[in-house]
N, C-alpha and C positions, 0 to 999 in steps of 0.2 A: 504493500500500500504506500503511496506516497510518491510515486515516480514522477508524479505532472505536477508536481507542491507549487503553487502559484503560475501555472500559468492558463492560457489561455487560448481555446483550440477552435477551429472551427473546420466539422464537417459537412462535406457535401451528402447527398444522397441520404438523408439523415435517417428520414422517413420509416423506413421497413431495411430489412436484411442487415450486410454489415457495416452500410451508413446508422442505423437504430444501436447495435452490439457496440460501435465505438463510440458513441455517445455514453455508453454504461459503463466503457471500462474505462475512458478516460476520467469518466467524472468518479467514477470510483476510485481511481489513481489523484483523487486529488486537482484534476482540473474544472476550469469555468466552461462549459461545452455550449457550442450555437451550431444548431442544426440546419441548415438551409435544406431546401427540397420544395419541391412544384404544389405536392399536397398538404393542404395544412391540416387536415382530421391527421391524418399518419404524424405529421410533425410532433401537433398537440400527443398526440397517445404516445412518442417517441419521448419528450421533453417530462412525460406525468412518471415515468418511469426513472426518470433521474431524479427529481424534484424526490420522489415516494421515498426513495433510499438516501435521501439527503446530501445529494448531489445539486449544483448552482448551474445555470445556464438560461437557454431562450431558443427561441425556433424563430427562423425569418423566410417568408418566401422566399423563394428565389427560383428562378430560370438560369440557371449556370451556362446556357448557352448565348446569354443574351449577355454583352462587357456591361451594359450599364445596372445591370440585375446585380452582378458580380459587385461592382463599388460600390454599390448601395447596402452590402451585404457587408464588407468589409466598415463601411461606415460606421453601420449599426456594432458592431462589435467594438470600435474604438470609443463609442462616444460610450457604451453601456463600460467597458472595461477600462479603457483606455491605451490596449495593446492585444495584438495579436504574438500569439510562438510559435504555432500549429497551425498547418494547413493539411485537411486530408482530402485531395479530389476521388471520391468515392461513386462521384454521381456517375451514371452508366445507364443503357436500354441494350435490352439484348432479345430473348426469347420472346418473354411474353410483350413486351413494345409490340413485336410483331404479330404476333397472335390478336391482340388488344387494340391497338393505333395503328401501326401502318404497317397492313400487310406487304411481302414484298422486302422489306426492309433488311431482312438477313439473309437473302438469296445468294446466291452466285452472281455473276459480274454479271454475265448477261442479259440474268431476269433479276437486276436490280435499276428499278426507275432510278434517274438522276436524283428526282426532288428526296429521294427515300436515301441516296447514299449521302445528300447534303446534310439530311439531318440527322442520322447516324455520326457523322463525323462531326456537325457541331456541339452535338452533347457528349461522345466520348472524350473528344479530343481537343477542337477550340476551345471548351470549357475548360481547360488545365491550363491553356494558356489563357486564358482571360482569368483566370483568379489565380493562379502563380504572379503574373505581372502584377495584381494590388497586394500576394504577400510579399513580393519583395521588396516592396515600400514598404511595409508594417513591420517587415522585420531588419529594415535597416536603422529603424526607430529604437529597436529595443538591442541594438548588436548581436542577432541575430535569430536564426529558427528551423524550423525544420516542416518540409511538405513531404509528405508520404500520397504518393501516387499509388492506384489500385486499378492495377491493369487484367490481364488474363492469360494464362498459358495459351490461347489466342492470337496474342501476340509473339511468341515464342514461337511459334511452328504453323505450317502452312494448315489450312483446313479445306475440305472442297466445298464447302459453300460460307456463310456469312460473308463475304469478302469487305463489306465498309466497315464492318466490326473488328475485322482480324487488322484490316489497315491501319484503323484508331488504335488500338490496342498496340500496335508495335510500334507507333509512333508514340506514343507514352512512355514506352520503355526507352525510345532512344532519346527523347524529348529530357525525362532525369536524369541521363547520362551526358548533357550536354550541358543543361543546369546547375548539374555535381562540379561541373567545370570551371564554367564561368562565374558562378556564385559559393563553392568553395573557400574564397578567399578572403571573403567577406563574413564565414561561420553562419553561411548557412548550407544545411545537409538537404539534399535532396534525393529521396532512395522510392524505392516502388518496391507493390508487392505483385505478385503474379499467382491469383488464385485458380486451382482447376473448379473444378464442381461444386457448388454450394448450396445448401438445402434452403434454397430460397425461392420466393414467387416467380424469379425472373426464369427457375427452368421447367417450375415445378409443372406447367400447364404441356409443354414440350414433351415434359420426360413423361408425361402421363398418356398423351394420344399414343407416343411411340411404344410405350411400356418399361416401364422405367428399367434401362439395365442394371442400374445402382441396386434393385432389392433382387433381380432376381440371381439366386445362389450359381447360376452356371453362367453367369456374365460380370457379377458386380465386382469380382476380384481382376480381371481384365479391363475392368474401366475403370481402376483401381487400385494398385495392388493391397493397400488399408480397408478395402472390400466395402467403403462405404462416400458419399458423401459430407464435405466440410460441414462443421456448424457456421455461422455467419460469425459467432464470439472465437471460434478459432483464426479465422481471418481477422479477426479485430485485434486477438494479439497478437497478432505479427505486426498488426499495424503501429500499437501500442509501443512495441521493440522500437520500432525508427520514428518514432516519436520524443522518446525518455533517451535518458544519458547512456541507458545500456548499450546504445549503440553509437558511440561518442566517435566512433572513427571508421563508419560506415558512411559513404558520399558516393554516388552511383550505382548503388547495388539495387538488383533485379532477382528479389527472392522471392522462386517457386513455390508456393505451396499447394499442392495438389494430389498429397498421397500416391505419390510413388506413377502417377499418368506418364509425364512424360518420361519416365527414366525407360520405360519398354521400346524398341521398336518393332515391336509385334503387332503390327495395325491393319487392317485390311477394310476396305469399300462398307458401312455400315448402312444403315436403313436412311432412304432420303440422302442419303451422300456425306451423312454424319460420322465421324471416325467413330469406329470401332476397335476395341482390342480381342486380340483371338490368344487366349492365352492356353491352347491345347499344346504347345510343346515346350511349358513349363511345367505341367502335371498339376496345371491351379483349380 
């Protein structure tokens, strides 16, 4: 307990999954947490959850895809706190976006409409740039901070469809590794995390038309080798890691966490064109 003692964080994507988990665990750790996120029932029921455990913070609307959304959002936090140390660009649409809002949107290149790869990329990806650029105003204020980006093993490896998803996703990754560079020098750390599968809304409507290979016993250790999907508070504490001092001399790192997915290359043509692992000649 105690890792975020005074400071002050704000996540994106706050709402549900592990933008909601790192609102709990940093404010559990000791920080003041502001939730941004598009839905404000999700927010409120994000932020009553910290507040119940005696945790400080506030939820703001916000459109991360939008720059002026982004400084209004940083505003609010300076004028409520009077600093920012944490940035977590957590906000993300992936499965259900598609399923829900804009079908089409996770397709292959060439049954993906333009306007659908436009806005894919500007809530994965312009969004890290547009609130990266106001925290590193805010943390040139306090001499310095730390943005943990939350990308996807997506971004790590090719996939045969999603393709505006996989693009955002590896331009994230290479986006903190560029970051870690030039902003280094100034003490502030900029690292990412690269989660595989997470027991969230965003696959759960997906993994359910197709059948989820995660439970079933002759597949889930193949799309897995921990034979199960992430909690969203497991990806929060990794988040939590490159946020706290425990990781005082990490600056560009791209940590996997996915349960053992990418370390096989045991993959073969899955359902709809979705990877699949065939793990018949490990005896799984």
């Amino acid at each position: 307990m105690g890792k975020l003692d005074g400071k002050v964080a704000i996540i994106t994507g706050a709402g549900t999954g592990v933008g909601r988990s790192c609102m709990q665990v940093f404010a559990r750790e000791g920080a003041k947490v502001i939730g941004a996120g598009r839905t404000e029932a999700t927010l409120d029921e994000a932020l009553s959850t910290v507040i119940e455990a005696g945790g400080d913070g506030f939820v703001h609307r916000t459109d991360v895809s939008k720059e002026a959304d982004c400084e209004a959002l940083f505003a609010a936090a300076v004028e409520r706190y009077g600093q920012v140390d944490i940035v977590v660009n957590n906000a993300s649409v992936g499965y259900d976006y598609a399923t829900e809002d804009r079908p089409d949107s996770m397709n292959s290149l060439a049954e993906t409409p333009s306007d659908n790869w436009e806005t894919v990329i500007n809530i994965n990806l312009n969004s890290v740039y547009y609130m990266s650029k106001n925290a590193i105003g805010a943390f040139r204020a306090v001499g310095g901070g730390a943005i943990v980006n939350v990308s996807s093993i997506g971004g790590e490896m090719g996939m045969p469809a999603a393709h505006a998803y996989t693009a955002a996703k590896a331009g994230v990754n290479n986006l903190t590794r560029s970051m870690a560079v030039s902003y280094g020098p100034e003490n502030i750390r900029t690292n990412c995390v690269a989660p595989g599968g997470i027991d969230t809304k965003m696959l759960a409507g997906y993994l359910e038309f197709e059948g989820n290979p995660h439970t079933n016993d002759g597949t889930r250790f193949g799309m897995a080798p921990l034979g199960r999907l992430a909690s969203p508070e497991e990806i929060a504490k990794a988040c939590l890691f490159f946020a706290s001092d425990d990781s005082s001399y990490c600056n560009g790192s791209v940590l996997v966490v996915d349960g053992g997915s990418t370390a096989s290359w045991l993959v073969d043509s899955g359902v709809n064109g979705q990877i699949k692992y065939d793990i018949s000649a490990t005896g799984g």
